[in-house]
MDAnalysis code that builds the backbone (N, CA, C; Angstrom):
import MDAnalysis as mda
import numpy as np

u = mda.Universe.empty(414, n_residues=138, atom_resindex=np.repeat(np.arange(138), 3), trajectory=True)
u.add_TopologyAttr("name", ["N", "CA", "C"] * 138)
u.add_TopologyAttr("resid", np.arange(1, 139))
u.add_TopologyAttr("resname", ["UNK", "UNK", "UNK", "UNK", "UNK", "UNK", "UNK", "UNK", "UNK", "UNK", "UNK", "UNK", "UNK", "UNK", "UNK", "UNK", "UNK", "UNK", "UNK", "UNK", "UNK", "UNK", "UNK", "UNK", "UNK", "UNK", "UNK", "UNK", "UNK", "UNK", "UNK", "UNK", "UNK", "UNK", "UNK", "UNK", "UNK", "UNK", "UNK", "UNK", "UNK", "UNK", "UNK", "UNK", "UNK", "UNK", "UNK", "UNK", "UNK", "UNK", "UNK", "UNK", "UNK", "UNK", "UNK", "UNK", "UNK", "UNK", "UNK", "UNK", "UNK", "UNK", "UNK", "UNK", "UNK", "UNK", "UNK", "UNK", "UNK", "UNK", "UNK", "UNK", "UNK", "UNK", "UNK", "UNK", "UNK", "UNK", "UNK", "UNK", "UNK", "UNK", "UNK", "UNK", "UNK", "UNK", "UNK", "UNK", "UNK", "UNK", "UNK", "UNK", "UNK", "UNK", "UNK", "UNK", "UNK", "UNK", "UNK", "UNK", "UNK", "UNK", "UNK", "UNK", "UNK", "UNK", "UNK", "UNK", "UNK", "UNK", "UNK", "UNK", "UNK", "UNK", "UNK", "UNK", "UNK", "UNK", "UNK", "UNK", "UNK", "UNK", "UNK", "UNK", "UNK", "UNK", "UNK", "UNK", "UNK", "UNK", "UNK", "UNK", "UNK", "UNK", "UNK", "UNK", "UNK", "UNK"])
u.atoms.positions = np.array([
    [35.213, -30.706, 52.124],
    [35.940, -31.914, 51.866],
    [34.958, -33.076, 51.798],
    [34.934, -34.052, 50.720],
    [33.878, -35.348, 50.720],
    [34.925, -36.511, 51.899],
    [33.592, -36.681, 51.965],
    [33.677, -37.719, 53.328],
    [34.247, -39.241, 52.003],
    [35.295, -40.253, 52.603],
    [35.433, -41.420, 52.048],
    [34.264, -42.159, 51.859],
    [33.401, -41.978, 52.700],
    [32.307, -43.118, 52.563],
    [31.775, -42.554, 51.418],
    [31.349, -41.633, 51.035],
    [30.461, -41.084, 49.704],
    [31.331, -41.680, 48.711],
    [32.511, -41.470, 48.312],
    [33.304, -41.889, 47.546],
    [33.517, -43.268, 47.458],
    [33.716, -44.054, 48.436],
    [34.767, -44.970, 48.243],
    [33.258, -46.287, 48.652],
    [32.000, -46.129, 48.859],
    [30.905, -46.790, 49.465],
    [30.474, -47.880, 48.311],
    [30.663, -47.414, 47.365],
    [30.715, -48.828, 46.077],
    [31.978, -49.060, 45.536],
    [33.321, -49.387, 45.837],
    [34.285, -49.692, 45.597],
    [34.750, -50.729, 45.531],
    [33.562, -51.824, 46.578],
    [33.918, -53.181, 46.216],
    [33.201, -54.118, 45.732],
    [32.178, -52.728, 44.538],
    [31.062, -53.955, 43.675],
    [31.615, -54.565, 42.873],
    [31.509, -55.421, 41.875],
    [31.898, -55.652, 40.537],
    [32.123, -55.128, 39.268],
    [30.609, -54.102, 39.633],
    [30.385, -53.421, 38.305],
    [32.004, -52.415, 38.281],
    [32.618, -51.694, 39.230],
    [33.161, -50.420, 39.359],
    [34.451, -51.157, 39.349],
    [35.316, -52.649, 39.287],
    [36.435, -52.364, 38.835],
    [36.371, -53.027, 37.585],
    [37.223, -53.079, 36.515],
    [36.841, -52.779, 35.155],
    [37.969, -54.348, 35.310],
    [38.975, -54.529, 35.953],
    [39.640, -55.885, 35.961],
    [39.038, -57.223, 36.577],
    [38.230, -56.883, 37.230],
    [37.642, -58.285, 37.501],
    [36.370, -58.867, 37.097],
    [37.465, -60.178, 37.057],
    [36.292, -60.930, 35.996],
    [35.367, -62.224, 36.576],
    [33.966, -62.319, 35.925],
    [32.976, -62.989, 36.545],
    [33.204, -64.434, 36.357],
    [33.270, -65.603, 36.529],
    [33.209, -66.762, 35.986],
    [33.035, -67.285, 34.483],
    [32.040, -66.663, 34.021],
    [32.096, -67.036, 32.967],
    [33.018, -66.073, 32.073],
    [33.419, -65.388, 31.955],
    [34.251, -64.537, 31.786],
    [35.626, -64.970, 31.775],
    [35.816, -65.089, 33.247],
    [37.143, -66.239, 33.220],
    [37.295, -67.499, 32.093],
    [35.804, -67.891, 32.267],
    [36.068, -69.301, 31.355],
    [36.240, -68.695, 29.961],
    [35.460, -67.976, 29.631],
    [35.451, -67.551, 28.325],
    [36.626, -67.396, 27.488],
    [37.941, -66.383, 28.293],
    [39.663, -66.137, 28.287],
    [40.163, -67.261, 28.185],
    [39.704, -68.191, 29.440],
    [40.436, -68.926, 29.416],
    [40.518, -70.387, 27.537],
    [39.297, -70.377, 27.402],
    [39.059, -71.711, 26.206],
    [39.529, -70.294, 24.936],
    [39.357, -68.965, 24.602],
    [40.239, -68.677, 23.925],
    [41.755, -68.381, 23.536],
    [42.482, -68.436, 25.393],
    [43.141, -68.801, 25.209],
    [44.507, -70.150, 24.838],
    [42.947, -71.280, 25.311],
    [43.603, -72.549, 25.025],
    [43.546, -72.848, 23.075],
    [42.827, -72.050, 22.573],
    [42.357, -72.237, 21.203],
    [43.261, -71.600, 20.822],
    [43.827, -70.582, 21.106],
    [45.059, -69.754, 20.748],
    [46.346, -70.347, 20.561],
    [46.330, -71.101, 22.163],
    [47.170, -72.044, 22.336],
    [47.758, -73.301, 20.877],
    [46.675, -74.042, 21.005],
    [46.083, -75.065, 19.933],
    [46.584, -74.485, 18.753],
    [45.885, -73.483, 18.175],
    [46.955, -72.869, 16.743],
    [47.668, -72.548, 16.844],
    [48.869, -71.646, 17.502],
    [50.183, -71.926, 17.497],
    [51.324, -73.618, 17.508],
    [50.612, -74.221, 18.643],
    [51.050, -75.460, 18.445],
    [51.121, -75.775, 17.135],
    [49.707, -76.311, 16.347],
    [49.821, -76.352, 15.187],
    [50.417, -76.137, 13.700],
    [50.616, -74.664, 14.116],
    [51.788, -73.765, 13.442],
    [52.894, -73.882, 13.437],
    [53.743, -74.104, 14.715],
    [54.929, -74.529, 14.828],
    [54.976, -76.120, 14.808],
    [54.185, -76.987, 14.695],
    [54.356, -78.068, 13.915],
    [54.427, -78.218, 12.551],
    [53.280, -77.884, 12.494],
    [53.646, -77.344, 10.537],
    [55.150, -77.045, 10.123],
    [55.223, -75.513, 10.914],
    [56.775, -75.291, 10.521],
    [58.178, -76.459, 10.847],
    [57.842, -76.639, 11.691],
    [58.540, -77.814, 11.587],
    [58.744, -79.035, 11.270],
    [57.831, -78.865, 10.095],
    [57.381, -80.326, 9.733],
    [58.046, -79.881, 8.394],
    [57.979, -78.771, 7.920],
    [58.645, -78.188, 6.700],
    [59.841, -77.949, 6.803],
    [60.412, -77.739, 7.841],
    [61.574, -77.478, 8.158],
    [62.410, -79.198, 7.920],
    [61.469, -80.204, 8.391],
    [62.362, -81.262, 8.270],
    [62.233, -81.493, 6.778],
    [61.519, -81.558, 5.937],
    [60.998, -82.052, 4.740],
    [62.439, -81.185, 3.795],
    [62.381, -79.592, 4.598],
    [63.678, -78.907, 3.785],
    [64.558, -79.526, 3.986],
    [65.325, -80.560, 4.969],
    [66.589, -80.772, 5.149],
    [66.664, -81.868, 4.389],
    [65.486, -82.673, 4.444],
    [65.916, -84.158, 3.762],
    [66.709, -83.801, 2.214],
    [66.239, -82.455, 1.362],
    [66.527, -82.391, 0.337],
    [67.335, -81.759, 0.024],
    [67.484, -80.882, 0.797],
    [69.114, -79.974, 0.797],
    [70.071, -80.968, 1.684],
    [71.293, -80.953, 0.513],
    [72.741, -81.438, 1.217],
    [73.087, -80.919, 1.693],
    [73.825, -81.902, 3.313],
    [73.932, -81.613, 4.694],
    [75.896, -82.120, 4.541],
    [76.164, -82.534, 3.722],
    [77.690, -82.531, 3.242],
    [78.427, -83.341, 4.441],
    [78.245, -84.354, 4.843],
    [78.781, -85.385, 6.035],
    [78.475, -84.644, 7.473],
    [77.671, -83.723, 7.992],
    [77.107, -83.650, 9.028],
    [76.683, -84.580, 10.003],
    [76.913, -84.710, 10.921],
    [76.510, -85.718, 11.845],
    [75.590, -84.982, 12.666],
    [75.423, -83.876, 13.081],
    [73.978, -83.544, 13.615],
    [73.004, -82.628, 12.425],
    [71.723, -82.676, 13.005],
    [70.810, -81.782, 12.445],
    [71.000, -80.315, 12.110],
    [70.728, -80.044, 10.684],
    [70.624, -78.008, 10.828],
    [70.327, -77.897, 11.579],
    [70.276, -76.399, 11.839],
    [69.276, -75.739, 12.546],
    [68.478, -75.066, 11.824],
    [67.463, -74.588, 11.677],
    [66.668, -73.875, 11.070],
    [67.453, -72.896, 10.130],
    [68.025, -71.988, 10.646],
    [69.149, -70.977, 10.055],
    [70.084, -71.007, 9.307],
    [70.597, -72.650, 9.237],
    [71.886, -73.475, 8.767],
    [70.926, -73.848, 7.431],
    [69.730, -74.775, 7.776],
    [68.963, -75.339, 6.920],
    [68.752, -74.028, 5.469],
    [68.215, -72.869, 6.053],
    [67.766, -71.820, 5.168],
    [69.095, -71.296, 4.744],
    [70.444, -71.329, 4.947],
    [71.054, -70.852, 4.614],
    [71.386, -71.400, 3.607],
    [71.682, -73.504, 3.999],
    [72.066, -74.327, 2.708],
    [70.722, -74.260, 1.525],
    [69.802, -74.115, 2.002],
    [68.843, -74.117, 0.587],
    [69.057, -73.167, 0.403],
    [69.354, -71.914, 0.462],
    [69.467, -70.503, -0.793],
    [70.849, -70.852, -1.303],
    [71.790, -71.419, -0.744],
    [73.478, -71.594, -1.304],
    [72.720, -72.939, -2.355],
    [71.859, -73.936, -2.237],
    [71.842, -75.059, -3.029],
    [71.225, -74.732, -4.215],
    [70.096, -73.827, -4.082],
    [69.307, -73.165, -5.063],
    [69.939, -72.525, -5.920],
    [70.911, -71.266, -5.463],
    [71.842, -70.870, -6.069],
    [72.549, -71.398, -7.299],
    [73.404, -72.524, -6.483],
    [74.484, -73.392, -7.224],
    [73.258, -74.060, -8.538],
    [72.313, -74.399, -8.084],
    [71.770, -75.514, -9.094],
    [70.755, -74.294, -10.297],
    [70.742, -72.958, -9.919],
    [70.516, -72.216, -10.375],
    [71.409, -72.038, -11.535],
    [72.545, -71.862, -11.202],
    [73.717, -71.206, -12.204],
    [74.173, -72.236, -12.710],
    [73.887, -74.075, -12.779],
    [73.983, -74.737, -13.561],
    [73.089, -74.503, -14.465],
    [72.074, -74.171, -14.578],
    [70.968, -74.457, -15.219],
    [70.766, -73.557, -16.329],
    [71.610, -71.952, -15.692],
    [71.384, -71.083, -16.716],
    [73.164, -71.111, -17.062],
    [74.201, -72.052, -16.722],
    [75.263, -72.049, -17.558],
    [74.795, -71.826, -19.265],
    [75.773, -71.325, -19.943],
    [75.340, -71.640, -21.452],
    [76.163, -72.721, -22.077],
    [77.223, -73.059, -21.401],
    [77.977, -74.324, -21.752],
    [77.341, -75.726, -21.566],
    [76.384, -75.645, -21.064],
    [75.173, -76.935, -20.688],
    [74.320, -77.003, -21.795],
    [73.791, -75.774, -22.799],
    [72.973, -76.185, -23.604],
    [73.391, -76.684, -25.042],
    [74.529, -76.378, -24.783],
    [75.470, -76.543, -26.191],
    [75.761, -78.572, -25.966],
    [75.391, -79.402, -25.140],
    [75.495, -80.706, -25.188],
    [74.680, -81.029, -25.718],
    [74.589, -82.138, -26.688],
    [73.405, -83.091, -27.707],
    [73.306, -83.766, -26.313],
    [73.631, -84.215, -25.020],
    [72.740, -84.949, -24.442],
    [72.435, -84.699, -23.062],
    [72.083, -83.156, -23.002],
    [71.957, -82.071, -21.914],
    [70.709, -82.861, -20.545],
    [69.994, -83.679, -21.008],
    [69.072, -84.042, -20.085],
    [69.800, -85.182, -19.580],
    [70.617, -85.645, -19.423],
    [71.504, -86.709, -19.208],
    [72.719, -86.655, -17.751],
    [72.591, -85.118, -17.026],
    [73.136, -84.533, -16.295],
    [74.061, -85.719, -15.343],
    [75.372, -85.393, -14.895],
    [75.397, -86.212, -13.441],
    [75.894, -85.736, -13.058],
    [74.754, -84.846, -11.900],
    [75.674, -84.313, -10.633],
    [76.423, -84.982, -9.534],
    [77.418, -84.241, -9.627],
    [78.423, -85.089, -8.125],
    [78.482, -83.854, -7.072],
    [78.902, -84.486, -6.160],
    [79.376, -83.572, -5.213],
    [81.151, -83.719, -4.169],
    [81.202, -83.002, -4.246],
    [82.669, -83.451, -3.534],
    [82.561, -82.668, -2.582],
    [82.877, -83.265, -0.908],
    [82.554, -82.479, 0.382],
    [84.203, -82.076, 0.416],
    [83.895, -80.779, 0.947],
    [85.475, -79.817, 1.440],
    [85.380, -79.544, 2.752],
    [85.931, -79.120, 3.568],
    [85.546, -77.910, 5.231],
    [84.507, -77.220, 5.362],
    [84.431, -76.268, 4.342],
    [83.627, -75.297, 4.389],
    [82.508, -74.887, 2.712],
    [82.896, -75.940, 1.988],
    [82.357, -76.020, 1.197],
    [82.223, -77.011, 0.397],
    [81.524, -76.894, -0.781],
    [81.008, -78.495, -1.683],
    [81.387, -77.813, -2.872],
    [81.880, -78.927, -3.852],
    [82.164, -78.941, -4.884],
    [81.354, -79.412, -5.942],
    [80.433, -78.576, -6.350],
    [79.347, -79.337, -7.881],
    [79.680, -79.243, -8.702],
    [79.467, -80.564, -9.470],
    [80.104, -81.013, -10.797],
    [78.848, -81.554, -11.910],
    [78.879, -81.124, -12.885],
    [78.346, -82.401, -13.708],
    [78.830, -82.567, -14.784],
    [78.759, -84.005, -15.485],
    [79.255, -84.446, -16.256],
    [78.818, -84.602, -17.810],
    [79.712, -84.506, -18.311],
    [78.610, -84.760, -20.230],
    [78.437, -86.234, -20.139],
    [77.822, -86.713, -20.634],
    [77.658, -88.122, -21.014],
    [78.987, -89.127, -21.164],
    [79.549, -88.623, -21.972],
    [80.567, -89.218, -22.565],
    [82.355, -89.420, -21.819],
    [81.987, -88.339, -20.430],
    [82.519, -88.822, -19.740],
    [83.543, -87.151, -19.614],
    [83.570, -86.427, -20.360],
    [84.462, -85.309, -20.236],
    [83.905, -84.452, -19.132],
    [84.996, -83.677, -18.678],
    [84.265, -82.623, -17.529],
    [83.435, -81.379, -17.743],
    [82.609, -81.026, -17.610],
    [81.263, -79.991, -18.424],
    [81.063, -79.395, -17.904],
    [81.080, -79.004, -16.318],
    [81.462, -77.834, -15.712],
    [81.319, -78.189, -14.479],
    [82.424, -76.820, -13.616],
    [82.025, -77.388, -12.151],
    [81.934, -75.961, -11.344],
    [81.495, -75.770, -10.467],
    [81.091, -74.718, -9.515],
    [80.677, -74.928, -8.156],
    [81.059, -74.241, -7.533],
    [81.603, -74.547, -5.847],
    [80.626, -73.729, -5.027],
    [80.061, -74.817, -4.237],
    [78.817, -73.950, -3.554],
    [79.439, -73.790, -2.314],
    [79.495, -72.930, -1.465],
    [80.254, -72.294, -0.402],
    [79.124, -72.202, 1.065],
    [79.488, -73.165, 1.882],
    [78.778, -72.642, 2.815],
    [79.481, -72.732, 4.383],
    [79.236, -71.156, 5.035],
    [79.688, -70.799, 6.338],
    [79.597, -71.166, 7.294],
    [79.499, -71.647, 8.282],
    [78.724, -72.478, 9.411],
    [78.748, -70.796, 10.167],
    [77.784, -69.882, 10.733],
    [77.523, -69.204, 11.597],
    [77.467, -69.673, 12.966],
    [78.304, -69.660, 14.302],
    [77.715, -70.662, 15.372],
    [77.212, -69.021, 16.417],
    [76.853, -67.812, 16.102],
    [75.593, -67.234, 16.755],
    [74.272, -67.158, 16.215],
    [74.140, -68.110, 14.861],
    [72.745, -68.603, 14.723],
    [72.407, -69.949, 15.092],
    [73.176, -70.605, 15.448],
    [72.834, -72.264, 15.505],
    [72.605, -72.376, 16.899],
])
């Protein structure tokens, strides 16, 4: 049978546990993890700096608080959409004064009403952008 002391007689050098760390070592973790730190911050400023820039331009339809991120991405693919399928209507290209557009909007509950107009004042088409409020993403 080995005696503990043979075994266990360098157990409390440095070299022999593999988790502890020397000073500089520590410091070392530590400023990569503040640098780590630092770019994420960064990142999620960014993103949220885009995130606000998305809302200013997507309609928020008489909202009194802020999207949420989820709300925000949901109304820009529903806004994209809608202004999508104006664009490739074919009843839009058939106007002599097609660059002349006026979009309206009419707010509903749960959805918006897009419109635009011919010039001249007749109705030229309208299509209803639909959006859900989810409240287990918000």
């Amino acid at each position: 049978m080995k005696s503990c002391q043979n075994s266990c007689s360098d157990s409390g050098s440095e070299s022999s546990e593999p988790d502890s760390k020397t000073p500089e070592k520590y410091e070392v973790a530590t400023r990569r993890r503040m640098a780590a730190n630092a770019r994420e911050r960064k990142r999620m400023q960014g993103l949220n700096t885009a995130f606000d820039r998305l809302r200013k331009v997507v309609p928020q339809w008489g909202r009194d608080k802020k999207l949420s991120k989820y709300e925000t991405l949901q109304m820009a693919l529903s806004y994209i959409m809608a202004l999508n399928r104006i664009l490739t209507d074919p009843r839009r290209h058939a106007a002599p004064h097609r660059q002349w557009l006026d979009l309206q909007f009419e707010v509903q509950p749960d959805s918006c009403l897009l419109r635009y107009d011919h010039p001249t004042g007749q109705d030229f088409v309208q299509s209803t952008l639909s959006y859900h409020f989810d409240p287990v993403h918000s």
